[in-house]
C-alpha positions, 0 to 999 in steps of 0.5 A, a space after each residue: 156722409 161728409 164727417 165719414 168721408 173726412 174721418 175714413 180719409 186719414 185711414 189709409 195713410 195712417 197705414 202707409 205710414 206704418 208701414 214705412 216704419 216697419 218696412 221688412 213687415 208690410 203686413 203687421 204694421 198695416 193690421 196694426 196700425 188699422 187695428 189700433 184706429 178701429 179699437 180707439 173708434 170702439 172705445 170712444 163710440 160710447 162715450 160719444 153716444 152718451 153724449 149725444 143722449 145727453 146733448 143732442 147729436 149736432 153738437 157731438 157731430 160738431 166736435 168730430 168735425 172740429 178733431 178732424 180739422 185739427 188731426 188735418 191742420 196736424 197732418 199738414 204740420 208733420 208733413 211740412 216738418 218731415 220734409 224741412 228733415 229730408 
C-alpha cells in the first residue's frame, strides 16, 4: 500500500506541471503528461513481472522503492533550482 501511495503521489504534479508549460491548453497537457506516465507504466509492467518470476517479488518491489526515493531526491533538486531561477 505504501510503494502505490509513494509512486501515485508524483501523478499530480507531474500534470500540473504540464500544464504549466502549455497554459493556453489545460486539457492536452494534463491528458498528455498522464498519458505518457500510464504507457511508460504499461511498457515496464512486464519486464518487472519477469523479474519478479525470475527473482522473487521483494527484491523488485525494492528497486521501486529505491526509484521512487530517487525520482523524490530529484523533485527536491528541481524544485530547489527553479526557485535559485525566479
Amino acid at each position: 500500500m505504501l510503494l502505490a501511495v509513494s509512486t501515485d503521489l508524483f501523478y499530480p504534479s507531474a500534470v500540473a506541471l504540464g500544464m504549466s508549460y502549455v497554459p493556453g491548453h489545460l486539457g492536452t497537457a494534463s491528458g498528455l503528461s498522464y498519458g505518457i506516465a500510464v504507457c511508460v507504466g504499461g511498457v515496464a509492467e512486464p519486464f518487472l513481472g519477469a523479474a519478479g518470476d525470475a527473482i522473487g517479488l521483494p527484491p523488485v518491489i525494492m528497486v521501486l522503492a529505491g526509484l521512487a526515493a530517487l525520482e523524490a531526491i530529484l523533485a527536491i533538486i528541481l524544485a530547489r533550482l527553479d526557485a535559485r531561477r525566479s
